[in-house]
Backbone as a printed PyTorch tensor [residue, N CA C, xyz], in Angstrom:
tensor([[[ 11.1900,  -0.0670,  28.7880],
         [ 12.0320,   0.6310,  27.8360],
         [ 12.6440,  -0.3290,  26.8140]],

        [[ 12.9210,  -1.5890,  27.4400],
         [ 13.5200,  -2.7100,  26.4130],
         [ 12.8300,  -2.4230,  25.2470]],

        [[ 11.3160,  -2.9220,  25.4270],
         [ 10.2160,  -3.3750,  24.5600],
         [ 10.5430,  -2.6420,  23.7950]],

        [[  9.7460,  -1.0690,  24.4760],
         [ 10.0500,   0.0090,  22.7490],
         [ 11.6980,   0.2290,  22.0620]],

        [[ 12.5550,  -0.0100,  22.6760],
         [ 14.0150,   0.0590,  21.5160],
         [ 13.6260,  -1.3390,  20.9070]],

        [[ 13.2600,  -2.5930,  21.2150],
         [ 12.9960,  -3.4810,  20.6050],
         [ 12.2930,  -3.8980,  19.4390]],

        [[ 10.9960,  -3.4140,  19.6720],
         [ 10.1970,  -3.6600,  18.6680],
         [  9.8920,  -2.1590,  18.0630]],

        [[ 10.0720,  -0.8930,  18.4120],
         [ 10.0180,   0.1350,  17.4000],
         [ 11.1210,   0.8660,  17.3760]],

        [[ 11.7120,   1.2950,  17.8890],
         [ 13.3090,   1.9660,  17.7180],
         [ 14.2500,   1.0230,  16.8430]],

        [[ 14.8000,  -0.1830,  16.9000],
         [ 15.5120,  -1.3130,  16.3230],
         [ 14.5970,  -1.2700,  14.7730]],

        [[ 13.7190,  -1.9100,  14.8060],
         [ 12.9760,  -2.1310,  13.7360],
         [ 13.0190,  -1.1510,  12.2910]],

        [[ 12.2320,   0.2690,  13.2850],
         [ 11.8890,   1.7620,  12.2790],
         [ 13.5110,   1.7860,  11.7760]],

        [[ 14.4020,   1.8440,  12.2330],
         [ 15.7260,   2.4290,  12.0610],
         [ 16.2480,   1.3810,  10.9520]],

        [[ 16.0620,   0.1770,  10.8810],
         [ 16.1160,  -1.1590,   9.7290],
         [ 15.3570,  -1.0600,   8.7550]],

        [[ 14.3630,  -0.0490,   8.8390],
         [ 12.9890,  -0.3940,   7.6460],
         [ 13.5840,   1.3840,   7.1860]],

        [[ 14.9650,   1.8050,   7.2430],
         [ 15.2180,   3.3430,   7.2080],
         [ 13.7430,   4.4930,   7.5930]],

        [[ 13.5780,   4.1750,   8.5530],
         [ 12.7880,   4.8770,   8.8410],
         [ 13.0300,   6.0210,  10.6670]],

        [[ 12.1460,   6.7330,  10.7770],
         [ 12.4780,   7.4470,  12.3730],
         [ 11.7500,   6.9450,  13.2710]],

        [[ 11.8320,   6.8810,  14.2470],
         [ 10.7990,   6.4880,  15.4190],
         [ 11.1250,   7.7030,  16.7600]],

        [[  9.7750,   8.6160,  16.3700],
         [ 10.4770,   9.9280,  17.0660],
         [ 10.0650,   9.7020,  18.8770]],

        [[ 10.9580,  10.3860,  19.5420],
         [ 10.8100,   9.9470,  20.6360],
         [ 10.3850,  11.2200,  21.6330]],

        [[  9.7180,  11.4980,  21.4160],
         [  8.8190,  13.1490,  21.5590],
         [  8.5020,  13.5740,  23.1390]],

        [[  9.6190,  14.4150,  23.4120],
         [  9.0600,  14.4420,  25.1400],
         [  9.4260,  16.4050,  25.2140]],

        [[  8.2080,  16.6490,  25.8320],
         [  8.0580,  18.0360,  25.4160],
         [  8.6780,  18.5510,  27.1290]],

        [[  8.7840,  20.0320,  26.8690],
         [  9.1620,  20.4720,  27.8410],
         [  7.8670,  21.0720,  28.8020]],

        [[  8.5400,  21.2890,  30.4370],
         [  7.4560,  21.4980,  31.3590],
         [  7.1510,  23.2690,  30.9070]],

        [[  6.5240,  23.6200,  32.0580],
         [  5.9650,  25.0210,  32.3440],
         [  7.3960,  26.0840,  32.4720]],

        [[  8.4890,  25.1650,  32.4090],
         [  9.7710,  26.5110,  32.6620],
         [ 10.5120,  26.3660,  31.6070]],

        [[ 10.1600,  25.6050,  30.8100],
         [ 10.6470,  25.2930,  29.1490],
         [ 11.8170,  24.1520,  29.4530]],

        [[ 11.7650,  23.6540,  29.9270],
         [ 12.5380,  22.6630,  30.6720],
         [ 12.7030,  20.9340,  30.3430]],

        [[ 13.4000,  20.4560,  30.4870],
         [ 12.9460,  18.4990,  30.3770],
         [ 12.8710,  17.9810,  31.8000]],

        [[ 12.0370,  17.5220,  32.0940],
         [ 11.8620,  17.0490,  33.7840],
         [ 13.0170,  15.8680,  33.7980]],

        [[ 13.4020,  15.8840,  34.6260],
         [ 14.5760,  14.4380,  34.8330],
         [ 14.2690,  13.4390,  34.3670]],

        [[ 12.8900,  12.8930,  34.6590],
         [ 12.2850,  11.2880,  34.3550],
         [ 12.5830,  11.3510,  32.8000]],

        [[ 11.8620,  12.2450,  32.4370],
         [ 11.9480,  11.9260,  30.5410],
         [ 13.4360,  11.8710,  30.2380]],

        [[ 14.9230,  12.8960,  30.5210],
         [ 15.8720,  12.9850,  30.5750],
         [ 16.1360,  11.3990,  30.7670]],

        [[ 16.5090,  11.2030,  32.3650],
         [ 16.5450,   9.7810,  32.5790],
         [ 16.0170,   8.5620,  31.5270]],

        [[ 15.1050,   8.7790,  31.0670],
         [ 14.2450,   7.3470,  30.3850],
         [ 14.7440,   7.8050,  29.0420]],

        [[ 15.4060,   9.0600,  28.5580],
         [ 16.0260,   8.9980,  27.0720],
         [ 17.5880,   8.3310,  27.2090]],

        [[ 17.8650,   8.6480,  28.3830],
         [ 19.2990,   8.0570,  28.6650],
         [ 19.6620,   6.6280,  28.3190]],

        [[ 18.4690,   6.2130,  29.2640],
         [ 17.9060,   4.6080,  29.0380],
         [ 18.0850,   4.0940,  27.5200]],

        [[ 17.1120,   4.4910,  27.0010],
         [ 16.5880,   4.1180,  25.8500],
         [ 17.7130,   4.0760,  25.2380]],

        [[ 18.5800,   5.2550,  25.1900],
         [ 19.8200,   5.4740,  24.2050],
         [ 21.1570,   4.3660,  25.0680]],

        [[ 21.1710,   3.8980,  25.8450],
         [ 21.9620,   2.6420,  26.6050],
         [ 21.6480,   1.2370,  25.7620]],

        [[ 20.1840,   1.3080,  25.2710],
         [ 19.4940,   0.1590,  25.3630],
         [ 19.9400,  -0.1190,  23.8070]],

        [[ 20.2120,   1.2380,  23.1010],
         [ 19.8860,   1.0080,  21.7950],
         [ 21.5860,   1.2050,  21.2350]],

        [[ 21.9050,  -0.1620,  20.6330],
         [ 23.1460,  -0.2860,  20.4600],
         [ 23.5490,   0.0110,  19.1440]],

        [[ 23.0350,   0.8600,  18.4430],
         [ 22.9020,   0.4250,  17.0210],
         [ 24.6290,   0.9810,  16.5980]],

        [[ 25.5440,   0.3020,  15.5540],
         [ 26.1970,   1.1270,  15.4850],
         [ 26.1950,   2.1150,  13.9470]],

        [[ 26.8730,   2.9420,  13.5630],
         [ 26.6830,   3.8540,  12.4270],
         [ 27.1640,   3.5870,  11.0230]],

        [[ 27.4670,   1.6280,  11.0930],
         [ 27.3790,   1.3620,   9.5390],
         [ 25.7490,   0.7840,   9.4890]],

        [[ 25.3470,   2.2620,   8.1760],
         [ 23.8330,   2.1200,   7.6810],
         [ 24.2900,   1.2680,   6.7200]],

        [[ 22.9080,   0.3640,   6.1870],
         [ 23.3550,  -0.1350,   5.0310],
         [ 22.7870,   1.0700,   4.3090]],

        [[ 22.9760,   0.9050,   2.7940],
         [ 22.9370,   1.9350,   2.1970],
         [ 21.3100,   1.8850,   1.5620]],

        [[ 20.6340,   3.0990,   1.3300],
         [ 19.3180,   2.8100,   1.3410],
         [ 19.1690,   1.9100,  -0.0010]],

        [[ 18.4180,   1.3320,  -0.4620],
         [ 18.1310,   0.4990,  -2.1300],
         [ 17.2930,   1.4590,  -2.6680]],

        [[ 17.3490,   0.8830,  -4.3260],
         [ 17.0300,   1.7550,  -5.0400],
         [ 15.4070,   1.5840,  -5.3740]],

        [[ 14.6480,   2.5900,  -5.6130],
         [ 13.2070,   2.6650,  -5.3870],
         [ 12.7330,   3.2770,  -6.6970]],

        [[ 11.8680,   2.9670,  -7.7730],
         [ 11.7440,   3.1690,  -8.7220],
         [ 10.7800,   4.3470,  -7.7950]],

        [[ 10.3040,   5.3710,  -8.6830],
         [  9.9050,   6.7530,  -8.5980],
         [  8.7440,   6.3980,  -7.7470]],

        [[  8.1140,   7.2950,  -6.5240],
         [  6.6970,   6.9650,  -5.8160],
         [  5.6450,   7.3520,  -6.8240]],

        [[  4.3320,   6.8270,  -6.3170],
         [  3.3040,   7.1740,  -7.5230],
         [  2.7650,   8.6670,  -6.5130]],

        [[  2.3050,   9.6490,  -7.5590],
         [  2.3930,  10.9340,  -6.9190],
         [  1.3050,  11.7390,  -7.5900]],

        [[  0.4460,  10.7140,  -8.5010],
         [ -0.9910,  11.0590,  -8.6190],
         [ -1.9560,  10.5450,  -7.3150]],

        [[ -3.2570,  11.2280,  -8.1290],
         [ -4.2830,  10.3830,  -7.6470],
         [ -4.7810,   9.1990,  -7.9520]],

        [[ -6.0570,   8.5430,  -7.4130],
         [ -6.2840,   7.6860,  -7.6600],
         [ -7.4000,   7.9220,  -8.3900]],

        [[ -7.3820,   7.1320,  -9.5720],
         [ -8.1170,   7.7420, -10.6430],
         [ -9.6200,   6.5220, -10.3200]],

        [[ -9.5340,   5.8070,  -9.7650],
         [-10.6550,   4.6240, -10.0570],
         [-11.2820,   5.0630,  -8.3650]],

        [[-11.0790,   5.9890,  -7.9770],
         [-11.7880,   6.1680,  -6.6170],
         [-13.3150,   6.6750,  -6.8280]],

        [[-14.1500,   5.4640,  -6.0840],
         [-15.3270,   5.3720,  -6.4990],
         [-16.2000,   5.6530,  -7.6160]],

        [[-15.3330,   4.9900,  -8.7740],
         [-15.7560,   4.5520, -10.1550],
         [-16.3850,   3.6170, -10.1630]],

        [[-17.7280,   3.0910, -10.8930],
         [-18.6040,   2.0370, -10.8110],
         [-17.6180,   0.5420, -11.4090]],

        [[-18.3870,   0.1340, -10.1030],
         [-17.1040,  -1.3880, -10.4100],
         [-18.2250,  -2.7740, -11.0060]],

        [[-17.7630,  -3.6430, -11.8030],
         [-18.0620,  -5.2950, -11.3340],
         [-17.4580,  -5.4890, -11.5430]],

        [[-17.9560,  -7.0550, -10.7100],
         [-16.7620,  -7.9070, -10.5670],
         [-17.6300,  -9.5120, -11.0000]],

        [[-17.1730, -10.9030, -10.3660],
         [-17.5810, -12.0460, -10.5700],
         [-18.4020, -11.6720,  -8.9430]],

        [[-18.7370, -13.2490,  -8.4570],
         [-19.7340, -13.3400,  -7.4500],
         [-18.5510, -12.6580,  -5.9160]],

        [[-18.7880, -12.0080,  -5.4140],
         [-18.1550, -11.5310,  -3.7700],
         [-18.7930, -11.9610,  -2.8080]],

        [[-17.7520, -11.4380,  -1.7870],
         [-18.3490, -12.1880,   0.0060],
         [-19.3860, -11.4100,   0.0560]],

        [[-20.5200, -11.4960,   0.7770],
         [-21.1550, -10.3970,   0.7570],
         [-21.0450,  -9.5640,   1.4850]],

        [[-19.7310,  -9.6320,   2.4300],
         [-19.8870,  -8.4220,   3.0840],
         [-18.4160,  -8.0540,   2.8000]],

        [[-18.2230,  -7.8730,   1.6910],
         [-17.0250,  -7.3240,   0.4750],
         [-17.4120,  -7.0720,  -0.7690]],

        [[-17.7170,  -6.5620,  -0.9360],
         [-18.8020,  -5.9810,  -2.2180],
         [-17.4760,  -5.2110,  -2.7360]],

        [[-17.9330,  -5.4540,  -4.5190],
         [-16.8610,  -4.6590,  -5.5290],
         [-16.5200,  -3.5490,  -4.8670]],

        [[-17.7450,  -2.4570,  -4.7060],
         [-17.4770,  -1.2730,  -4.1230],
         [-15.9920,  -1.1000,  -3.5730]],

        [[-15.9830,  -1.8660,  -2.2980],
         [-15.0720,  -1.9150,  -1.7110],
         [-13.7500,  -2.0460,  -2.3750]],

        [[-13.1470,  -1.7690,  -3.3470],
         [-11.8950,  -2.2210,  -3.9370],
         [-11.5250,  -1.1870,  -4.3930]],

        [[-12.0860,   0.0610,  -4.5920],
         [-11.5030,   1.4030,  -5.1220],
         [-12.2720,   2.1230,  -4.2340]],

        [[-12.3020,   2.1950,  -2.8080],
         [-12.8510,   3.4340,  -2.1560],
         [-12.2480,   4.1500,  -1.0550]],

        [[-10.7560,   3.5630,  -1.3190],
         [ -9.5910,   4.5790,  -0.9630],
         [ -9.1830,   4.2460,   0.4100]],

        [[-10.0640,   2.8800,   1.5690],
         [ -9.9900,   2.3770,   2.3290],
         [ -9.3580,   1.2550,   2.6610]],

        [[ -8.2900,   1.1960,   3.2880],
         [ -7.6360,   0.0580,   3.4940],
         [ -7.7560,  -0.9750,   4.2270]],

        [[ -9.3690,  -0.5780,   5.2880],
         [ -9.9390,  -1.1240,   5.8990],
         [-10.7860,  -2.4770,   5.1950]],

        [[-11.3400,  -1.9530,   3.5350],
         [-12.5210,  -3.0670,   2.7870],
         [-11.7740,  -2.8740,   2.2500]],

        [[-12.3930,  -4.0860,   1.3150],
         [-11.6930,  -4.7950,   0.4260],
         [-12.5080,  -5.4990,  -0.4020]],

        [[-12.5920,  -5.7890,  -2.0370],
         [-13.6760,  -6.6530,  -2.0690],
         [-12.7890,  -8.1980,  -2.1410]],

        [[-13.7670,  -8.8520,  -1.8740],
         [-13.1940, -10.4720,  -1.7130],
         [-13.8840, -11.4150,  -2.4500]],

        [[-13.4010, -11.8380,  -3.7590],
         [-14.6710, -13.2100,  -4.4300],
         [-14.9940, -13.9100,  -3.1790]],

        [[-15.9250, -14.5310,  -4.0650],
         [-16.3230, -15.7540,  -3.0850],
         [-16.0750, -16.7690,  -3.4690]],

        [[-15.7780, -17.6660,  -2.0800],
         [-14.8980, -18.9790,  -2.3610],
         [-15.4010, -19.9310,  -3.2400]],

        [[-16.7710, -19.9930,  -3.3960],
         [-17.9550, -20.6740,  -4.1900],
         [-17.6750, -20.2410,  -5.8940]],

        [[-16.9490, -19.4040,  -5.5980],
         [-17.2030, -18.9470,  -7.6160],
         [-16.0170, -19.7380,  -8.1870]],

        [[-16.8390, -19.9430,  -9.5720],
         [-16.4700, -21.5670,  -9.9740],
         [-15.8260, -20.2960, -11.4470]],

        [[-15.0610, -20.7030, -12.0950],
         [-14.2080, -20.2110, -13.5820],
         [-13.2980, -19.2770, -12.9950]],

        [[-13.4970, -18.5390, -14.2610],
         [-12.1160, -17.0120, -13.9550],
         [-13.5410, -16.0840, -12.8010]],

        [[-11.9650, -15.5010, -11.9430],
         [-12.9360, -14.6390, -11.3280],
         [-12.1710, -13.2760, -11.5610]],

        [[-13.4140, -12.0410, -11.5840],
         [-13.1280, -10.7750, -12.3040],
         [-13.3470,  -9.5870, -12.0120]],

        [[-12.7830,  -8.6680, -11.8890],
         [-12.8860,  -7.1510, -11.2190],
         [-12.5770,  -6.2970, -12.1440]],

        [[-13.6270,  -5.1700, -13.1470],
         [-13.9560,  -4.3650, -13.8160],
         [-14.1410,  -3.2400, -13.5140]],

        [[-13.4220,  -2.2950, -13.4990],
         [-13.6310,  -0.0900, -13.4710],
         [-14.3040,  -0.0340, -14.6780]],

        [[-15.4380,   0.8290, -14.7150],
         [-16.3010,   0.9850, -16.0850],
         [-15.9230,   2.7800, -15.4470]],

        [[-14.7600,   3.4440, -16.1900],
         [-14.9230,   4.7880, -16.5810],
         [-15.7460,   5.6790, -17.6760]],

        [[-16.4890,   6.9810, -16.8470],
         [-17.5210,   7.6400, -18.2250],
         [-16.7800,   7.6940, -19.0560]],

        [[-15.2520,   8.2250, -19.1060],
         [-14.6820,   8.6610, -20.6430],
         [-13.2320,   7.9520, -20.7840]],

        [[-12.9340,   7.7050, -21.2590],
         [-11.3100,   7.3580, -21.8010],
         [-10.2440,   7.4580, -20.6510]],

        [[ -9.3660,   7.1820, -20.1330],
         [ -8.3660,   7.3780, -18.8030],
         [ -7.1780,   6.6760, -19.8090]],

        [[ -5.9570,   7.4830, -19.5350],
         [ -4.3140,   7.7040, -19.7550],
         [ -4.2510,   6.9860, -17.9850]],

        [[ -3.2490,   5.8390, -17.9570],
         [ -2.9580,   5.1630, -17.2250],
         [ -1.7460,   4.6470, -17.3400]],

        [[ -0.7170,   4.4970, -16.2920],
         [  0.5480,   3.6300, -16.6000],
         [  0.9080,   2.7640, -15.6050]],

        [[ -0.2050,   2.9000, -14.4630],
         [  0.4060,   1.9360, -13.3480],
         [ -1.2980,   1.3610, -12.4930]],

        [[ -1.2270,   0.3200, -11.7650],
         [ -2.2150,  -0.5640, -11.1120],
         [ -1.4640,  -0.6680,  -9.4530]],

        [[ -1.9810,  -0.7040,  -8.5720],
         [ -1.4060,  -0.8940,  -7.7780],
         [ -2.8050,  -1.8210,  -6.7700]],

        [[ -2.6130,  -2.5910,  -5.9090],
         [ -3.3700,  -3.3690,  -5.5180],
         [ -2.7850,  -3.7490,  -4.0330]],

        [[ -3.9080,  -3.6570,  -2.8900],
         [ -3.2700,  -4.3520,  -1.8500],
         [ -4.3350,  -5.9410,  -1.3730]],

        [[ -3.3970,  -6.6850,  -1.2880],
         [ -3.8690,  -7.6410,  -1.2400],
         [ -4.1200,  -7.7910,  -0.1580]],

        [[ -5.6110,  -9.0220,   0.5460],
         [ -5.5470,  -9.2800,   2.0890],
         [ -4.6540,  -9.9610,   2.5280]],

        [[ -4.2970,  -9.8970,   3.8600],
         [ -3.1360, -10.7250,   4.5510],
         [ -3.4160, -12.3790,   4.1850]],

        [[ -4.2880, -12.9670,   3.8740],
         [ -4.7590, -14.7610,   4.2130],
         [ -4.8160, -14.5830,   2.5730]],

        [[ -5.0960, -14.1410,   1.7160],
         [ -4.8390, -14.4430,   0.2110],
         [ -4.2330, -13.3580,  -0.6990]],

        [[ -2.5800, -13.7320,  -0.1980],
         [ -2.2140, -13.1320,  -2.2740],
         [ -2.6150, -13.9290,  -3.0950]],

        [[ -2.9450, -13.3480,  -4.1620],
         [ -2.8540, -14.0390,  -5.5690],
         [ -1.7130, -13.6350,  -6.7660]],

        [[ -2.6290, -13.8800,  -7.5950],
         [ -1.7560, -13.5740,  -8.7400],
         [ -2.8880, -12.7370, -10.2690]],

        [[ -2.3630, -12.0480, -11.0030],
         [ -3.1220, -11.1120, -11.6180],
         [ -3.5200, -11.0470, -13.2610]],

        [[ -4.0460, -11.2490, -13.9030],
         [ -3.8640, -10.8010, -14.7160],
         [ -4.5070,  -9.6150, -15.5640]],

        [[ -3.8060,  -8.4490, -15.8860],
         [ -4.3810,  -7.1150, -16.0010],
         [ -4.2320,  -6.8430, -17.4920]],

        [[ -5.6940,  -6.2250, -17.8070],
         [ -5.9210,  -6.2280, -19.2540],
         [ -6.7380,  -4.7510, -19.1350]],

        [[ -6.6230,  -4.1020, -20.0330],
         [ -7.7580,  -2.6340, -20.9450],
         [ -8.2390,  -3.0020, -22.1720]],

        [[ -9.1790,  -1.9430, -22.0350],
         [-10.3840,  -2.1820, -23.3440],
         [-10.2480,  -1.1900, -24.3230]],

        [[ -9.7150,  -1.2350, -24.8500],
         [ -9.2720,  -0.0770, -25.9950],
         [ -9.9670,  -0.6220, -27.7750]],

        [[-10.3730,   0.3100, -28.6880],
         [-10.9350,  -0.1820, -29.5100],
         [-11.7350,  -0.8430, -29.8780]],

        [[-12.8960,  -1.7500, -28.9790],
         [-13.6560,  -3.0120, -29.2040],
         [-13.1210,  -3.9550, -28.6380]],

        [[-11.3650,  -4.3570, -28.2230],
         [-10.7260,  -4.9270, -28.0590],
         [-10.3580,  -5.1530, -26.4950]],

        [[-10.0230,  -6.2450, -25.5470],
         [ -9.3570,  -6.2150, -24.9840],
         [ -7.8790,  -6.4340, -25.0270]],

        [[ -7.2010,  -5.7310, -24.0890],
         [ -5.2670,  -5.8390, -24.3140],
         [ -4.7400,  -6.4060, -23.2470]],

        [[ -4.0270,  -7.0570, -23.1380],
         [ -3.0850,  -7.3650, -22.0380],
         [ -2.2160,  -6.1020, -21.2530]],

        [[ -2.0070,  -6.6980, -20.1460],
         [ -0.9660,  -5.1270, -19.4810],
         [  0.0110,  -5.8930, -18.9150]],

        [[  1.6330,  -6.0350, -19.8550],
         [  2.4460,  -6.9330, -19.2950],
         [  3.3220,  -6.3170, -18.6330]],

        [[  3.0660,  -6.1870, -17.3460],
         [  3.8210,  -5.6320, -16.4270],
         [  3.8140,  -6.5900, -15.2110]],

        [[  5.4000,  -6.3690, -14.4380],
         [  5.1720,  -7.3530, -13.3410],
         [  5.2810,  -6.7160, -12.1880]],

        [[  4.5010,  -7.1020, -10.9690],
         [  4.5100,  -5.5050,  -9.8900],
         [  6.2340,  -5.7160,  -9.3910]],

        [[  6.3280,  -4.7350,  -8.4330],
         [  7.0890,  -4.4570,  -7.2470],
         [  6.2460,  -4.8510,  -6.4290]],

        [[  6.0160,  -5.4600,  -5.6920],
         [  5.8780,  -6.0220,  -3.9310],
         [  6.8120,  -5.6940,  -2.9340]],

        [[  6.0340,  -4.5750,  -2.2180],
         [  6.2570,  -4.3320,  -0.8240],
         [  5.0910,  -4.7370,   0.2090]],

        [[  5.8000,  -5.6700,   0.7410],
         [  4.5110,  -6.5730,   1.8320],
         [  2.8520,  -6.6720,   1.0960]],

        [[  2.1280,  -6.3530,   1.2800],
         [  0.8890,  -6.1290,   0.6430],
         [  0.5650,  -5.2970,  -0.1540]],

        [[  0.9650,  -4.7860,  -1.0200],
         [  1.3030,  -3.9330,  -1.5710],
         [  1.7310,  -4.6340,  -3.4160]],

        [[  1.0480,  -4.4510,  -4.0990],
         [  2.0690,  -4.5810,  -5.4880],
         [  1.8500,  -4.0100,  -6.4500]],

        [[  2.7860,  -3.0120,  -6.9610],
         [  2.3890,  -2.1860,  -7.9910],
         [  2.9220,  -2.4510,  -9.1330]],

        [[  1.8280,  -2.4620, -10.0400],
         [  2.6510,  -2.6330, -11.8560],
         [  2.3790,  -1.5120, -12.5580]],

        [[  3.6570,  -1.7920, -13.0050],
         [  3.7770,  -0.2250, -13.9660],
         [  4.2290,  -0.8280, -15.4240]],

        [[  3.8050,   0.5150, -16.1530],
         [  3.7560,  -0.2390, -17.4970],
         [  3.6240,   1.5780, -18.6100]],

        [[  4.1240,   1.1160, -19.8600],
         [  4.1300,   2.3910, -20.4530],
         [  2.8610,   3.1390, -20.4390]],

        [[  2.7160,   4.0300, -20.6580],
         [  1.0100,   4.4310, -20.6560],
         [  0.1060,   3.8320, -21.6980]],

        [[ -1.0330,   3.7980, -21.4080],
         [ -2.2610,   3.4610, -22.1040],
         [ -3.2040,   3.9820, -22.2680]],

        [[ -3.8060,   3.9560, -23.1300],
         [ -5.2270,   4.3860, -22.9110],
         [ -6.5700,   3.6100, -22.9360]],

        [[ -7.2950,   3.6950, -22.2550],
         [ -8.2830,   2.8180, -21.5630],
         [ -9.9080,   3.3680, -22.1320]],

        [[-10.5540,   2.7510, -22.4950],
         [-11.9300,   3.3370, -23.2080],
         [-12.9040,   2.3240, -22.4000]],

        [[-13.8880,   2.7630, -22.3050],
         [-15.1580,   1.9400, -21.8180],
         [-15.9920,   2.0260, -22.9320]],

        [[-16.9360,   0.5120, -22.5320],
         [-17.7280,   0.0250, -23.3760],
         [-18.3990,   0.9900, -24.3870]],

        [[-18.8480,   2.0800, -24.2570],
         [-20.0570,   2.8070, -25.0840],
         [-19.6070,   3.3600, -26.1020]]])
């Protein structure tokens, strides 16, 4: 019982979050003692007292879709078993990964069929390499810069930026 107030009850409740503790009732609609007993526990174990800090402030969640989900990608040279693909296919499992061998700038390209209205990038990085970014659109013949600097939450960094509009090559 330590363990779980320890590492998920303590924790979830710091990261403002719930950690539900779900114990259903028997055949007479009932709580059997043990579960009773072991919530007793748990709630002994867990000292927290009721100054929250106050939650921080969170610029708006992103509450579209993802517009580059399995849009034809390149990139510079990848691992090969991280292929561009992997970087917009909605899996948090792949990922694409250059390869350590590629020598200059290395580069990751969305080629959309038509024009895309865009205001934010969001990217999760692997655990063994953050980097650092620099994000540009192709508008007019031209490439543009996108000077935005993310928010980082753990792996996680999203940049937001006024809207744009984004054209591909043709």
């Amino acid at each position: 019982m330590k363990e779980l107030v320890e590492k998920f009850v303590i924790p979830y409740n710091d990261a403002y979050c719930n950690f539900m503790l779900n114990v259903a009732p028997n055949s007479d609609g009932l709580m059997d003692q043990n579960a009773l007993d072991a919530l007793k526990t748990i709630g002994a174990l867990y000292k927290k007292t009721p100054n929250y800090k106050a939650l921080p402030s969170y610029q708006a969640p992103i509450v579209d879709h993802n517009i580059a989900r399995q849009v034809p990608s390149y990139s510079s040279w990848a691992e090969d078993m991280s292929i561009m693909d992997f970087a917009n296919d909605d899996n948090f499992g792949s990922a694409w990964v250059s390869n350590p061998s590629t020598k200059g700038e290395i580069w990751y390209e969305l080629d959309f069929e038509r024009s895309k209205n865009f205001n934010s990038i969001v990217i999760t990085e692997g655990k063994d390499n953050p980097s650092t970014y620099s994000l540009s659109y192709f508008k007019d013949g031209k490439w543009y810069p996108l000077a935005a600097s993310p928010v980082t939450q753990g792996r996680i960094k999203i940049f937001r930026f006024d809207e744009v509009l984004g054209q591909n090559y043709a």
